[in-house]
Structure formats: C-alpha cells, structure tokens
C-alpha positions in Angstrom: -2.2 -0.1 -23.3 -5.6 -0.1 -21.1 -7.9 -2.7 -21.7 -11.1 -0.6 -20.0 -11.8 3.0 -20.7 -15.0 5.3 -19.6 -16.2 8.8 -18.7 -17.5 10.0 -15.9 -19.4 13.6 -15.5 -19.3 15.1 -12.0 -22.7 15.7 -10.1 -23.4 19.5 -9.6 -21.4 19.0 -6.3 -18.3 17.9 -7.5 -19.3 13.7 -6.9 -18.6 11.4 -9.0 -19.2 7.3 -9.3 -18.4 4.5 -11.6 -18.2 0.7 -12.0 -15.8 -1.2 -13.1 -13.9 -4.9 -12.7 -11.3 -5.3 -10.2 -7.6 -5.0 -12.1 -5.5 -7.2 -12.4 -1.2 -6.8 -11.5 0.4 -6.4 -15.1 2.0 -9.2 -16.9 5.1 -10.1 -15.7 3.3 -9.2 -11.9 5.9 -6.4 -11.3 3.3 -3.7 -11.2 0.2 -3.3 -8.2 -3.4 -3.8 -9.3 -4.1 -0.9 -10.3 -6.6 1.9 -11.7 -5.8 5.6 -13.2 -8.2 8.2 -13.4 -7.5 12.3 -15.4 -9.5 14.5 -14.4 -10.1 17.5 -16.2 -12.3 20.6 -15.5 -12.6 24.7 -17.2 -10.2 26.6 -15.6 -8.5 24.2 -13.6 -5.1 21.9 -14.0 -5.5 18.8 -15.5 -4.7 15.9 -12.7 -3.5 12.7 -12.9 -4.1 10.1 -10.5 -3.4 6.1 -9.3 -4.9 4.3 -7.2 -3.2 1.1 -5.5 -5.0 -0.8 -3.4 -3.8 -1.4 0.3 -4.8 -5.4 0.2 -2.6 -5.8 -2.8 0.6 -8.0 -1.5 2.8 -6.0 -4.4 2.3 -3.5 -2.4 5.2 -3.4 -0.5 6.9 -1.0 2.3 9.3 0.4 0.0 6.6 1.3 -2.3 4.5 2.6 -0.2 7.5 4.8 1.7 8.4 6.1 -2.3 4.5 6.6 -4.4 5.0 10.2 -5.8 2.6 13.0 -6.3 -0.3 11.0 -8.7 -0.2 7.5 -6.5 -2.8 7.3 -3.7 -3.3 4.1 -1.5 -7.3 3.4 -0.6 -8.5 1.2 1.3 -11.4 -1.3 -0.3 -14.3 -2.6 1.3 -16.9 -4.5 -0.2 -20.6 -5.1 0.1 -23.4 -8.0 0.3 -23.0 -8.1 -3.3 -19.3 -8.6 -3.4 -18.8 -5.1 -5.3 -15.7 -3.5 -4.1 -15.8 0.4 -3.2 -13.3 3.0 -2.3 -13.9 6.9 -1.6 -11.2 9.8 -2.1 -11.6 12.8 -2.1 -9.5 14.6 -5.4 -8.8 18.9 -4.5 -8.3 20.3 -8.1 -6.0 23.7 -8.6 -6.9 26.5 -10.5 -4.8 28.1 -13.6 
C-alpha cells in the first residue's frame, strides 16, 4: 500500500514536476527503491510507469537485463541543496 500519494497537472507543453522524499527498498529489502507514476490524459492510453534508480545496490544485472515494459532506470543527480532530480521523457499513445 503507498505511503505518499499526489497529482501532478502537465504544463501546456506536456512538462511536468514534483517533489517528494527519496523511497525507501520495501520491508524485507527484496524490492528496489522505488517510485510509480499513471499517467492519464483525453484520448490517450493510460500508462503505467517505475522508476528504479541506477545507484540502488538492489539493482542488480539480472534485473536490469529482465525490467519489462513499465520499469525505467534514471539516473539521479543532486543539487547544492541535496534535492535529488531525474528527467524522462514519457511518449503517450493514442486510442
């Protein structure tokens, strides 16, 4: 069950942002930090999609050689601030 939970409304260009804490592995640590977005939009499929963090030692080769359709790896960086940040681009499909 998520712990966090928000909405975010694309700018007019399709951009979005949002803040959040950096997650945790679940209990038991058998699962990679972690964070899922759905995105939903008029007259397009609804997506579904993971993000695992490439810094993450549960992050393994044979997960990374097996992540599916919704599971993307990013790469984070953070600022002077110690805020963590990632970019990816998401291509939605029509109906």
């Amino acid at each position: 069950m998520p712990r966090l939970r928000a909405v975010a409304v694309s700018e007019e260009n399709g951009g979005f942002r949002f803040s959040t804490i950096r997650p945790g592995p679940y209990p038991g640590g058998g699962n990679p930090q972690h964070i899922h977005l759905t995105i939903t939009a008029p007259a397009h499929r609804f997506r579904y999609v993971t993000y695992w963090f490439d810094d993450d030692p549960l992050v393994i080769p044979e997960r990374r050689s097996d992540l599916g359709d919704e599971t993307v790896i990013v790469a984070l960086s953070q600022d002077e601030n110690g805020t963590w940040t990632f970019s990816h681009d998401i291509r939605l499909l029509g109906n």
